[in-house]
C-alpha positions in Angstrom: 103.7 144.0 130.7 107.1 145.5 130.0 109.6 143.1 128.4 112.8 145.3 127.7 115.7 144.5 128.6 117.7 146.1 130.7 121.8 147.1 129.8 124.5 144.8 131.8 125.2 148.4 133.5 122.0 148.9 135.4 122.4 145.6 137.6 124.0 146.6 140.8 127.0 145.0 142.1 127.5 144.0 146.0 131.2 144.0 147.2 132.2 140.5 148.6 134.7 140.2 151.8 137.9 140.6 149.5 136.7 143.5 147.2 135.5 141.4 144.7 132.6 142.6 142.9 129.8 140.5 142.1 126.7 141.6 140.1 123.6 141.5 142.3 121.1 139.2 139.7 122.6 136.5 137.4 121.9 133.6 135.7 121.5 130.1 136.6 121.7 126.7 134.6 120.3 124.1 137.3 118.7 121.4 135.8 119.2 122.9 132.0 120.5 119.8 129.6 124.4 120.8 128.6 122.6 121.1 124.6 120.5 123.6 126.0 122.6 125.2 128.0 124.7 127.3 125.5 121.4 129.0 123.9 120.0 129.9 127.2 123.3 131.4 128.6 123.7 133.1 125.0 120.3 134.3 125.2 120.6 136.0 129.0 124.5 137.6 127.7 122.5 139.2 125.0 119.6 140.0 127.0 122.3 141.9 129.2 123.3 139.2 132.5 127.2 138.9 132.8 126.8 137.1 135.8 126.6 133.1 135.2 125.9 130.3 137.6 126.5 126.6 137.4 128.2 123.5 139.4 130.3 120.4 138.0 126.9 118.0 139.1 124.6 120.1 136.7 126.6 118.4 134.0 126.3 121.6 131.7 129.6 123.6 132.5 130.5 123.0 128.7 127.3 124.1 127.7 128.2 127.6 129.6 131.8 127.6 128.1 130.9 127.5 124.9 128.0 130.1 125.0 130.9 132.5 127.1 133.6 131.6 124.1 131.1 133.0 121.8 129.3 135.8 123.3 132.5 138.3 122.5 132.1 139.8 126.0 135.0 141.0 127.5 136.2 137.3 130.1 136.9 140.8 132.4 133.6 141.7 132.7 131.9 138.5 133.2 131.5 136.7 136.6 131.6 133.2 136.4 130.6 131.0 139.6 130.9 127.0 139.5 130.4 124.4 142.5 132.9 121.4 143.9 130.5 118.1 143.9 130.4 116.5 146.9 132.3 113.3 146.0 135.0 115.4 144.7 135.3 117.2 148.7 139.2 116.2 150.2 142.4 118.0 150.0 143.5 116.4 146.3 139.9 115.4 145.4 138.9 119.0 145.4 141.9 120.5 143.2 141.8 117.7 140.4 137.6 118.9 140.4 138.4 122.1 140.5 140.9 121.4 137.3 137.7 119.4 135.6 135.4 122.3 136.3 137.7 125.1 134.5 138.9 123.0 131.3 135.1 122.4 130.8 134.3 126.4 130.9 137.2 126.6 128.7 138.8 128.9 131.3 142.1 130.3 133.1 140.4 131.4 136.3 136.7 131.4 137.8 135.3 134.3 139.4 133.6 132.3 142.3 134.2 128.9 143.4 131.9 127.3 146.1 131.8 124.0 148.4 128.5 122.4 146.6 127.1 121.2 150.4 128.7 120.9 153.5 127.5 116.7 153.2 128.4 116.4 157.1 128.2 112.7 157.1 131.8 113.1 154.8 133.3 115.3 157.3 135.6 117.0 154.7 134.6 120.1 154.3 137.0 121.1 156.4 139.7 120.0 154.4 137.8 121.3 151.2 137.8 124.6 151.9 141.8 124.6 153.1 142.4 123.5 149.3 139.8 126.0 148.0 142.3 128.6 150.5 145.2 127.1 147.8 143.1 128.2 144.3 142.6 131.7 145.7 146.3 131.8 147.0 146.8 130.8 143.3 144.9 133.2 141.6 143.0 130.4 140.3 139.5 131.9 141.4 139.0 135.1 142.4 136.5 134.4 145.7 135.6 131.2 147.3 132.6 130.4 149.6 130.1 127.8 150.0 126.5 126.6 149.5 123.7 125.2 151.0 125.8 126.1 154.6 124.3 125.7 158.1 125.8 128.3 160.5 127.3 125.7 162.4 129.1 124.7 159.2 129.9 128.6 158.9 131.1 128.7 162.5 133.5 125.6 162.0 134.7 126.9 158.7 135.8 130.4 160.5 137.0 128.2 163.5 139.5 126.3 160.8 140.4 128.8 158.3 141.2 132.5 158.1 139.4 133.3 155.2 135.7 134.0 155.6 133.8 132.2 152.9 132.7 135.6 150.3 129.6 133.8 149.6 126.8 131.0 150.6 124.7 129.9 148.2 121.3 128.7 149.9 117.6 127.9 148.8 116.0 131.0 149.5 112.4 132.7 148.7 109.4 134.5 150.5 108.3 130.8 151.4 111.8 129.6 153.2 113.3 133.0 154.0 116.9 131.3 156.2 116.8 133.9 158.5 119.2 132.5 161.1 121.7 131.6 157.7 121.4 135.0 156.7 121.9 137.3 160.0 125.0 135.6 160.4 126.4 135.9 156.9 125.8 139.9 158.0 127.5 139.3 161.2 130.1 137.7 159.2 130.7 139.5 155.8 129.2 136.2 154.1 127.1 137.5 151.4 124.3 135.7 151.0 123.1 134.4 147.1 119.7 133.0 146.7 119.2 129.4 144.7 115.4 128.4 143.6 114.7 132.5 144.3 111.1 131.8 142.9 111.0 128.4 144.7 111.0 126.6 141.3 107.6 128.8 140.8 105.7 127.4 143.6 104.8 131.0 144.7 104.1 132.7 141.7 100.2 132.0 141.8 100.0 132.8 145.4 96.9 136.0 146.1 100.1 137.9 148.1 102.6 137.5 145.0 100.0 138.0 142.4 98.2 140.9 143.9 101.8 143.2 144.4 102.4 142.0 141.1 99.0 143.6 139.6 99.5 146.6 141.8 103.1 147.6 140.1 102.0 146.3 136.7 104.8 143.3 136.5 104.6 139.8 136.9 105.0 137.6 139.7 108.3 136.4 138.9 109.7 139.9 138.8 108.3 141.2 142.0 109.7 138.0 144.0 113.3 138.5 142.3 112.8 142.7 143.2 112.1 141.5 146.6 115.2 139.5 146.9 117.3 142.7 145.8 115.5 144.8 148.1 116.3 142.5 151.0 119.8 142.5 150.2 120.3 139.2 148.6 122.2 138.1 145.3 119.6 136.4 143.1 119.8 133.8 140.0 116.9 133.3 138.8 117.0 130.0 136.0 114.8 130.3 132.8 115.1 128.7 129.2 112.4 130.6 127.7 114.0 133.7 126.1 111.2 136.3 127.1 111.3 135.1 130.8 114.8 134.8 130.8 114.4 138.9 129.5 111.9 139.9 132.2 113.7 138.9 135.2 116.2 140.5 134.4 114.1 143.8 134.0 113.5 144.2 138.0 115.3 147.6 138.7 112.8 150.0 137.3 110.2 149.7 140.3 110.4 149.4 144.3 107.8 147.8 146.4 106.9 149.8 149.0 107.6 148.8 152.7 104.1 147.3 152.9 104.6 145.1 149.8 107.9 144.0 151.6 106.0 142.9 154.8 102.9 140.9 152.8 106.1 139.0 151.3 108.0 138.6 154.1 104.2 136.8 156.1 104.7 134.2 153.0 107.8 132.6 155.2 106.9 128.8 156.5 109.9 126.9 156.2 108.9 125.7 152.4 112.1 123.6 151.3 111.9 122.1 147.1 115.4 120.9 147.5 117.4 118.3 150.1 118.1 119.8 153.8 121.8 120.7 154.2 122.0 118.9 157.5 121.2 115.1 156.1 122.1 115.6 152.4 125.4 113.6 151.6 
């Protein structure tokens, strides 16, 4: 099994709607205590990510900042990505979380700022993303966009607003593949980032999963997060274990093949591990 590491260089970067560029894998935090936080995000800089995911809700945005204050990359050639909790969504709700979010990371600007959920039974998300308009007016963060949206919360959004959300943030593996969410951020220009890209390793000891694995000499977890980069998506995969944390990042030395895509892609049954967008407030 190979376990190097692969240099920040070698992961690609996909172009959002305003030029921005965004590395194609990165890290995640989810569900990591903020103690734990700065070793694992100090561990995946090391290991070569420069892409870092995390929200105001995880409760860990210090954890990141510190592990970014001390990492001595360059602030220029990291890409930072936090998310507005829904009970901070409204025009002045949103701005004062917004100013919470960045004093944590110990930052002037983020990279990516995203609506956390569209939590229709609030009916500001609206609103939200006109003051999300104001922070990249502002310099503030360098793309918006949203997560866990609907297309009919995309739709409304574009209906409201003339900027097209760079990004949506949705759960997304071989087992709950969001087609209809993601043919229309390609209609759109809505790039479209995968949370729980391993569905929170429910799929790893599936026969499909395991036997493309043994066939390219890598483990599961690697040829799930190849398949995401092959279909297009942006992936953050969420480890603390510094050899994992290591190996998913080492994904861009193989391919599946065409066939391998398809035996993935047959995995697809609507298998949600987090709330559904539509009733989630």
């Amino acid at each position: 099994m190979s376990t190097h590491s692969a240099p920040a260089a070698s992961v690609p970067t996909v172009t959002l709607n305003n030029g921005v560029e965004m590395p194609q894998l990165g890290f995640g935090v989810f569900q990591v205590p903020d103690e734990e936080t700065t070793a694992a995000v100090a561990t995946a800089l090391e290991a070569g990510y420069r892409s870092i995911d995390t929200a105001a809700v995880y409760g860990n945005e210090q954890g990141v900042g510190r592990a970014l204050a001390a990492s001595g990359v360059a602030r220029e050639d990291l890409f930072v990505t936090t998310k507005l909790w829904n009970a901070d969504q409204g025009s002045e709700a949103a701005l004062a979380g917004f100013d919470t979010s960045l004093r944590k990371l110990g930052l002037d600007y983020v990279d990516l700022y995203l609506i956390h959920w569209p939590a229709p039974g609030r009916d500001t998300y609206v609103e939200t993303w006109h003051a999300l308009e104001k922070l990249l007016a502002d310099g503030r963060a360098r793309a918006i966009g949203v997560s866990n949206f609907q297309p009919a919360h995309l739709q409304r959004l574009l209906d409201s607003s003339a900027t097209v959300p760079a990004v949506n943030q949705v759960e997304l593996h071989p087992g709950l593949q969001q087609r209809a969410v993601r043919e229309f951020g390609a209609r759109h220009g809505i790039v479209t980032e995968a949370w729980s890209p391993l569905a929170q390793g429910a799929l790893l000891a599936e026969d499909t999963v395991t036997a493309v694995a043994e066939r390219h000499g890598r483990t599961p977890a690697q040829v799930v997060l190849r398949w995401h980069l092959q279909s297009g998506n942006v992936v953050i995969p969420k480890s603390v274990t510094p050899e994992r944390i290591r190996q998913n990042l080492d994904v861009f030395g193989f391919e599946l093949s065409e066939a391998d895509m398809d035996a993935l892609a047959a995995l697809d049954r609507g298998m949600r591990t987090g709330p559904d967008p539509d009733t989630f407030n």
